[in-house]
N, C-alpha and C positions, 0 to 999 in steps of 0.2 A: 919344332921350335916356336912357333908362331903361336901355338898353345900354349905353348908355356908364355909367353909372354901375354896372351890375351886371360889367363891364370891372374898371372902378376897384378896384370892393370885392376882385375876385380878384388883383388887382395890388396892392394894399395889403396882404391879407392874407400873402403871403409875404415881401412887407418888413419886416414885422412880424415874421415868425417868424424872421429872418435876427438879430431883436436876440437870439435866444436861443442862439445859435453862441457860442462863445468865443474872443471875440476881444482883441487884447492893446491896450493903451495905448489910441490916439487916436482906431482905428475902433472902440473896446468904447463909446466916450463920446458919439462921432458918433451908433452905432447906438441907445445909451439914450433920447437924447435925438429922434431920429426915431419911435423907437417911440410916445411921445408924443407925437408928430407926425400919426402915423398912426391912432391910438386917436381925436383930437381930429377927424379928417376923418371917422371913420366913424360918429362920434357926430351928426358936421353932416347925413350924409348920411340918417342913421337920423330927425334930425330933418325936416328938409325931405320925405321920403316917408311918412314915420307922422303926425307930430305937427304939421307947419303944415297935413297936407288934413285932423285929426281934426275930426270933425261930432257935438258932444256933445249930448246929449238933455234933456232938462228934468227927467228924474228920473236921467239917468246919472250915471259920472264925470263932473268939471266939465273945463275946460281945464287951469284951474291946480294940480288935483289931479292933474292929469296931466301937467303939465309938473314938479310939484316932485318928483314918483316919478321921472322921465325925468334928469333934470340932476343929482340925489341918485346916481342910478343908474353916472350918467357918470363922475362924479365918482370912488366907488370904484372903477371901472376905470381911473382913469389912476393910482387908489392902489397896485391890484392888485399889483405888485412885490411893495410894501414892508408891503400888509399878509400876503401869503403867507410873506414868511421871519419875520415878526412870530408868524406862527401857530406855522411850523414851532419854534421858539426853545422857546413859553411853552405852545402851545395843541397836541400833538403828536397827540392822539388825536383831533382834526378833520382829514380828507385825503381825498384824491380817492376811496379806493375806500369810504366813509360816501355821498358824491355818486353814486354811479354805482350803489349798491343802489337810487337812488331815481329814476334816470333814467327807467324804464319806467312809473313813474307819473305822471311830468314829462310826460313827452312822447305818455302819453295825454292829461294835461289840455291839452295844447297844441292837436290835434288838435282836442280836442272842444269848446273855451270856445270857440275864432273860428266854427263853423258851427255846432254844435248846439245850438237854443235849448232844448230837452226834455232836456240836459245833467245839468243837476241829480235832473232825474225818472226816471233808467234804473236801469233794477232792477239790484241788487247782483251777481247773476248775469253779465251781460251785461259789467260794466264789471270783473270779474273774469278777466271771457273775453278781454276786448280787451288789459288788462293783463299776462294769464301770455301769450298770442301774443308781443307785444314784447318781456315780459323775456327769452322763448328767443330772438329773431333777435338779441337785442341780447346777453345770453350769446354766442351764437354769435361776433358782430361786434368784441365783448371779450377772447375769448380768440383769435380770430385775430390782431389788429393790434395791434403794439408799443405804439404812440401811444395810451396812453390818455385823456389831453386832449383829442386831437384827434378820437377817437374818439366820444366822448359828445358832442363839438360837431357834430358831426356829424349823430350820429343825431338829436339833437334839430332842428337847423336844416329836414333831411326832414321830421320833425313837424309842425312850422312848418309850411313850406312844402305838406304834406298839406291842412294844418286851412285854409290861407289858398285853397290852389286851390280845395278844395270849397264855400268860402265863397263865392267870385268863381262858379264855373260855374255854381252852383246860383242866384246871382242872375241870368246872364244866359239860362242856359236852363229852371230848375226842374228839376233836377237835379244831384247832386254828380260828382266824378271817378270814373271806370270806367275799368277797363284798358284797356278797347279804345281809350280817349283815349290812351292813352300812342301808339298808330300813329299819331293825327293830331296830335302835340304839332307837329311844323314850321307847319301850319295855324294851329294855335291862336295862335299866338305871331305869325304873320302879322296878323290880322284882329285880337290885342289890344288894337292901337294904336288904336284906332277905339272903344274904351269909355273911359269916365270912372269911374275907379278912388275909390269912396268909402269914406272912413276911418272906419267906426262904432265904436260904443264894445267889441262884442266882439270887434273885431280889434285894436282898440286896445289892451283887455287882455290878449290872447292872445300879440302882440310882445311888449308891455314886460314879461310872466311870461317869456317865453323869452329878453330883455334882461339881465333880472336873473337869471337861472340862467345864462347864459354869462359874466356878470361873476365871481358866484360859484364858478364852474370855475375861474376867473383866480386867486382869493383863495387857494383850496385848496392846502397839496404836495404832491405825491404821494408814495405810500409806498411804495416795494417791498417787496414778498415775496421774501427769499430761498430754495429750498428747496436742502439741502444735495446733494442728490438728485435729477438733471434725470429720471432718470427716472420718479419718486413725481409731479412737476410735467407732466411729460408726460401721464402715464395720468391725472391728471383732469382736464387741460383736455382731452385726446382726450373721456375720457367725457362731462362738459358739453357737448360739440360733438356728440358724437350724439345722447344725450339728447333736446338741446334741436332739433337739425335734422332729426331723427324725429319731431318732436311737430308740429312746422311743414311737414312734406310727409306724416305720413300720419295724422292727427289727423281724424274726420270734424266738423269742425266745422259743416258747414251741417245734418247730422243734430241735435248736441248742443245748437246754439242755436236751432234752428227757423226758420234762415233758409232758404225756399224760393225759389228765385230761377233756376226754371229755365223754366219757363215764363210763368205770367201777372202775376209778381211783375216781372220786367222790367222795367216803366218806373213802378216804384211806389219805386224806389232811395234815395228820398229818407225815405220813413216807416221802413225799414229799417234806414238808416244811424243816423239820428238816435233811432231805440227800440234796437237792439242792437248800434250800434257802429258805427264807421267803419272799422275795420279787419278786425273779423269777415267786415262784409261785403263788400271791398273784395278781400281774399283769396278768401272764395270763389267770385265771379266770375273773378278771377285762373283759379279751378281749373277753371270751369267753361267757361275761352275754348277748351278743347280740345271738351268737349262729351261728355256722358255714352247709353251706348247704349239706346235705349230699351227698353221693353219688347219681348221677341220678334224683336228683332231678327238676322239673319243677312243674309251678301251675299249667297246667294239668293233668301232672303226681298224683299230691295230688288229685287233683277233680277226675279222672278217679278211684284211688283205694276206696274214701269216698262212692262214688256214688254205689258201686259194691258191696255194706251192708246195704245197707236199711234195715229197719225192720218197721214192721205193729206194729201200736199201740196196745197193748191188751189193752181188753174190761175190765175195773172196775165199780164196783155198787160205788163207795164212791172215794171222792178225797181227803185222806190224809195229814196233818201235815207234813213235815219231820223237822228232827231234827238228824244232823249229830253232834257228838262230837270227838275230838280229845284230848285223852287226855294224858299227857305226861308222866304221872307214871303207864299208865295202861300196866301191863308186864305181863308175867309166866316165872318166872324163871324155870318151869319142864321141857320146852326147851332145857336147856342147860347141866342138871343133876337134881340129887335126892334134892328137894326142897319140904319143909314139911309148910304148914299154918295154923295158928291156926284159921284161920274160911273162906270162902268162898270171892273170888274178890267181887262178886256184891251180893248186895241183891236185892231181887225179886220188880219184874217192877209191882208198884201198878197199876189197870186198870182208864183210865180215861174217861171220857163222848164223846171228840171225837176221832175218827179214826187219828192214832200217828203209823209214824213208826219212830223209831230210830236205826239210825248206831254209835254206840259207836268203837276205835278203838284206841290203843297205837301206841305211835312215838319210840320207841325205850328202847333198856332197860339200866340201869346208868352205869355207869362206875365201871363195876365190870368186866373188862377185868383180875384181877389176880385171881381173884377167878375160873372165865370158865377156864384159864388155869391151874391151880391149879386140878380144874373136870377132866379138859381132861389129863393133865400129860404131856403138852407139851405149845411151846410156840403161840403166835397169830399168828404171821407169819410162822409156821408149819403146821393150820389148810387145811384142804382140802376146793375144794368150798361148800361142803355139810353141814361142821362142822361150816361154817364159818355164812352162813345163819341162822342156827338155831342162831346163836348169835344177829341176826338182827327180829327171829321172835317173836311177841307181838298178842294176842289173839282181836280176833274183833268179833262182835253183829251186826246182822239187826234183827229187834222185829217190831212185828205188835198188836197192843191193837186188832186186828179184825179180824176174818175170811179171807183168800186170797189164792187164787189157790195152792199157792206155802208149799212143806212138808217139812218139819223141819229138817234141815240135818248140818255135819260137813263139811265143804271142806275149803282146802286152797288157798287162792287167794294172791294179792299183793293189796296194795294202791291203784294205780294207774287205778283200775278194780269198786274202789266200789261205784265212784258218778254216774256209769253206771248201776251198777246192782242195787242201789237205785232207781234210775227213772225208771226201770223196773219192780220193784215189786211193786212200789207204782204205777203202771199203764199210767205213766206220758209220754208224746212224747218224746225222746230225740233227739238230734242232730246225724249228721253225723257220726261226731266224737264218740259220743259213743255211735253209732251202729256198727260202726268196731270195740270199747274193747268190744265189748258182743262176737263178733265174734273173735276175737283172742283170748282172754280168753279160746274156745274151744280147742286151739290148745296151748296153751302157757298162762296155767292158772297161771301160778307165774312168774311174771316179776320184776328184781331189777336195784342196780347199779351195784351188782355183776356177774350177770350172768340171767339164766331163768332155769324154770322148764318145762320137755313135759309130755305130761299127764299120758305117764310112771311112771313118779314120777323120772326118773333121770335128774340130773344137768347139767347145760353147762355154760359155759365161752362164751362171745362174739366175742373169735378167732375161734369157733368152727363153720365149716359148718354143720348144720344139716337138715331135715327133714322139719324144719318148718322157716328157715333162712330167706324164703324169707318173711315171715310174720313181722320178727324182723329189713326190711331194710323196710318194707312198714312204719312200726309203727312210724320211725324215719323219716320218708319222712312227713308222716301227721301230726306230730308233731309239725315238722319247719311251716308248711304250718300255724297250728291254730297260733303257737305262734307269727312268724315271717314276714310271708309274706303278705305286704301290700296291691297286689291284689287281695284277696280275696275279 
């Protein structure tokens, strides 16, 4: 349903702009009068997805304070015409380029009122930073494209639509959008239909702010610049164009804001966004999907440590099936405190006719951050590193249907360890690569984005020099080497 209707609004929207053609006699009167047509549909639709699911709070907006901002709002849109040449006539020095000095602060606050509740609390600094970013892409996107109406609708509606996705992920997973969601948007948009979309009061404001700034784009004329001289007009919008698309591709901004987010900040995305910005940070992961080299790095350097772990293939009677599963509710909440279930996670692995091993193994556990703190008696950002893992760890399975060298035992391991020790037990050659995780494993058999385990069984941070350090700057050398580097 929701297709259909996000169908609709794009099929509306160019019927609508069809009324601004010029046209003569009976279809100039047809088109005025649809146009209003069309404004009144997308006001209905606006209301029925915002304003019939709004869930108002006891000290929020009320309903009716928000339904009389909402229909006040509509209202001047279907004025829009008549108050725009009403302006242009009496009121000349109000027009689109006054709106559009101010869009890059519009469409920060758009961003930030629907997800960031610490909004109001971000240092001056920070929301400066998010600020000048926008006003250059959006420079940029201004002096490209003719349509400046369309333009600024534009960039804002992506705002919107920024502030409202991070708002949604971050409820259903405890965390906002990351690039690398952008790979799985087909996914996302698959499995959306299966949530119940609720309307709270900062989403509620966050639309009807961007409701009424797209009304008021309507209101506005536009004014042209003529310059007598295309090419005095040329040479500064050229220069605003690099300027501004220099500052946006070589600008160190994860240095200047102190966003570090290259290793154990990772899945902390959420304190990040919401203390220095959603776009500071959103960029510099942008920057950092390539992946920066690390220290010492060279492609001999990577071949020399890969080469230095070899391992012999062990001898198997049978070449097994595998079958790795990932699945995303598979948890133990006993992890984290006293957790009671009324019957067993798995039931027993029936035998099958051929030789099957399976690695089953959960992603994480839901978003029941108030409850662990509620356990512990304190807050998330009071955990230690030790307390804070248990929060991150989820039970996993290697099963064999058949007899194999190896004894049945418990041990803790990481992710990042098990497509290694898969092709090991199942007798299979593996790569380079993971014959150095078999071998680091012995020395640093838990490895996260928060820190590591040594086979003491105590914790470390990756400010920590330790014992096995030098294993943990190789592990990032080989890494870049598999993921990044071309001459291999």
């Amino acid at each position: 349903m929701i297709q259909e209707m996000l169908l609709g609004c794009v099929f509306a929207y160019f019927v609508m702009a069809g009324r601004y053609l010029h046209q003569p006699g009976f279809f100039r009167f047809i088109s005025k009068y649809m146009g209003y047509g069309v404004k009144a549909g997308l006001a209905m639709l606006l209301y029925m997805l915002l304003m019939k699911q709004y869930t108002p709070l006891e000290d929020g907006m009320g309903r009716e304070h928000a339904m009389l901002f909402f229909w006040s709002v509509t209202i001047l849109w279907l004025l829009a015409g008549n108050i725009r040449k009403w302006i242009a006539e009496h009121a000349k020095h109000f027009h689109l380029g006054i709106f559009a000095a101010v869009t890059p602060v519009w469409g920060f606050y758009l961003i930030e009122k629907v997800y960031n509740p610490n909004f109001v609390n971000m240092d001056v600094k920070y929301i400066a930073g998010n600020i000048i970013w926008l006003a250059c892409l959006f420079a940029v996107l201004y002096c490209l494209f003719a349509g400046k109406r369309i333009m600024i609708k534009m960039f804002a509606s992506v705002c919107i639509l920024f502030g409202l996705g991070n708002y949604y992920v971050n409820c259903f997973r405890s965390s906002p959008v990351m690039p690398s969601d952008l790979l799985a948007a087909g996914t996302a948009l698959q499995v959306a239909g299966g949530y119940v979309f609720q309307v709270q009061e900062s989403v509620m404001e966050g639309v009807l702010c961007w409701y009424a700034g797209i009304v008021l784009l309507y209101c506005l004329p536009e004014k042209r610049i003529f310059v007598k001289r295309w090419q005095i007009q040329a040479a500064v919008t050229s220069l605003v164009i690099g300027i501004c698309a220099g500052y946006l591709y070589g600008a160190d901004i994860e240095g200047e804001y102190e966003l570090d987010l290259r290793y154990d900040n990772q899945w902390n995305i959420n304190a990040v966004y919401q203390e220095k910005g959603s776009v500071l940070g959103f960029t510099v992961l942008s920057k950092n999907l390539q992946g920066s080299k690390p220290d010492g790095y060279s492609t001999g350097r990577a071949q020399e440590i890969l080469s230095g772990h070899r391992r012999q293939k062990d001898e198997t009677a049978v070449t097994p099936t595998i079958i790795a599963i990932m699945d995303e509710s598979f948890s133990d909440f006993r992890s984290v405190g006293d957790f009671q279930c009324s019957e067993e996670y798995l039931e027993r692995w029936h035998a099958v006719d051929d030789p099957v091993i399976l690695c089953i193994f959960g992603d994480h556990l839901p978003n029941v951050s108030a409850w662990i703190e509620d356990m512990a008696g304190k807050r998330e950002d009071m955990f230690t590193l030790e307390e804070k893992q248990k929060m991150y760890a989820v039970p996993y399975m290697i099963w064999a249907n058949y007899d194999t060298p190896y004894e049945s035992r418990e041990m803790d391991t990481s992710a990042n360890y098990l497509g290694a020790m898969l092709l090991a037990y199942a007798g299979i050659q593996g790569t380079d690569y993971t014959d150095f995780l078999l071998e680091m494993g012995k020395e640093v058999p838990v490895y996260n984005a928060f820190g590591y385990q040594t086979p003491d069984g105590n914790w470390h941070s990756f400010d920590e020099e330790t014992e096995v350090s030098d294993w943990i700057r190789d592990y990032r050398i080989v890494q870049y080497y598999e993921m990044f580097d071309d001459k291999k």
